[in-house]
VMD Tcl script that draws the C-alpha trace (Angstrom):
set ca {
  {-18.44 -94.05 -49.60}
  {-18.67 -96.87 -47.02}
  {-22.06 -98.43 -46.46}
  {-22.91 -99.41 -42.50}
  {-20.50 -99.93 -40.14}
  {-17.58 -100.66 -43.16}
  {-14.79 -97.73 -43.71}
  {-13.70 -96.23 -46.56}
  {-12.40 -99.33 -49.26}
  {-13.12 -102.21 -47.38}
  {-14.95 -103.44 -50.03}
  {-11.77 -102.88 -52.53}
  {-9.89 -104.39 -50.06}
  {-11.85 -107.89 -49.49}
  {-11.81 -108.29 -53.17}
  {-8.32 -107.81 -53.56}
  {-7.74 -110.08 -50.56}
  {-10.15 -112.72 -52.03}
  {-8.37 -112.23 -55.49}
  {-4.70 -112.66 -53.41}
  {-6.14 -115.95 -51.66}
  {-7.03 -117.43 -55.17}
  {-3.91 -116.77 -56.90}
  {-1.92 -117.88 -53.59}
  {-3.47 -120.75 -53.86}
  {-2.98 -121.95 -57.84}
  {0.86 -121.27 -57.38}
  {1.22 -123.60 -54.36}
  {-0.73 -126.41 -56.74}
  {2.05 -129.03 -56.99}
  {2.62 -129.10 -61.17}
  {3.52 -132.57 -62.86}
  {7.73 -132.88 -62.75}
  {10.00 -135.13 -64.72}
  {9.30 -136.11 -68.34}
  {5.73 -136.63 -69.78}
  {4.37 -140.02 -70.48}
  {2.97 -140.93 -73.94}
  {0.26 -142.91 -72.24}
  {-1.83 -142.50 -69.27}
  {-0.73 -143.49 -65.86}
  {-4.39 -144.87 -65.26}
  {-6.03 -145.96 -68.30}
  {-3.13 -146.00 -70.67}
  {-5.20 -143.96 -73.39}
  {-2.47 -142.24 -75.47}
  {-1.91 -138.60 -74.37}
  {-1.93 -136.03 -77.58}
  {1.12 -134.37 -78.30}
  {-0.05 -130.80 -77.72}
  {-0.83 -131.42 -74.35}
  {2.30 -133.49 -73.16}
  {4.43 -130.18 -74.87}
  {1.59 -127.62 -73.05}
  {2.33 -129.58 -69.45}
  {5.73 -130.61 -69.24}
  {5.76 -133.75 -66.91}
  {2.29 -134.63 -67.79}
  {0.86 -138.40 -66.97}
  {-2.61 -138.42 -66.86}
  {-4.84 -137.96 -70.08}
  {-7.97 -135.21 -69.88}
  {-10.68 -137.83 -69.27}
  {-8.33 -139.19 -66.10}
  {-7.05 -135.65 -65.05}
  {-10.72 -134.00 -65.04}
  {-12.12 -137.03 -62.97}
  {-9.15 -136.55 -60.46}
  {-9.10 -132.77 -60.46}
  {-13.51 -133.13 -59.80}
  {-12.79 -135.39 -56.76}
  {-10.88 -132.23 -54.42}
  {-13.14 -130.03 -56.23}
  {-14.69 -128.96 -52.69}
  {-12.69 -126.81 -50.31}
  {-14.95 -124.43 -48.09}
  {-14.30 -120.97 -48.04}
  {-15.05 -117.94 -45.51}
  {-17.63 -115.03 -45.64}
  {-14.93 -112.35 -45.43}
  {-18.12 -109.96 -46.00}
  {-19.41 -110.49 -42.03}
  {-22.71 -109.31 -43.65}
  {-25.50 -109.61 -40.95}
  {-27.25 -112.11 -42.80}
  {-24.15 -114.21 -42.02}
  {-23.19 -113.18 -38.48}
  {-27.42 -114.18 -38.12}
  {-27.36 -117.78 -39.07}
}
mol new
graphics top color blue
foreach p $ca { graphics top sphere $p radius 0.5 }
foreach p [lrange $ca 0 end-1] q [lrange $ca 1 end] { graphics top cylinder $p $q radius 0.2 }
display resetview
């Protein structure tokens, strides 16, 4: 049942569209290459085992790779719901 001026699904189909943009967007993250370091590239804190074998081609340590990963943390998005509360402001 569509709701307003929306047809049949379109609700279905921005979900699976905003679903398809996500995962689109993890595979094109560039993953670490080469052979893991047994240190950190930045602070040179030893990097536990377990995570060099769970990321192949690892160099930073968690404390390192969370601050990094925080600092591109924002990327804006777009109301793909063209509500009129949106189309309004």
């Amino acid at each position: 049942m569509a709701g307003g001026w929306a047809q049949d699904g379109a609700v279905n189909e921005q979900i699976e569209a905003s679903i398809n943009d996500e995962l689109a967007r993890l595979k094109a993250q560039k993953r670490p290459v080469g052979e893991s370091l047994t240190h950190c590239a930045e602070c040179e804190e030893p990097i536990p085992e377990k995570r060099r074998v769970a990321i192949p081609g690892v160099k930073l340590c968690i404390d390192c790779q969370q601050e990094r990963d925080g600092a591109h943390q924002a990327r804006g998005g777009f109301n793909r719901r063209g509500s009129k509360d949106s189309q309004l402001k």
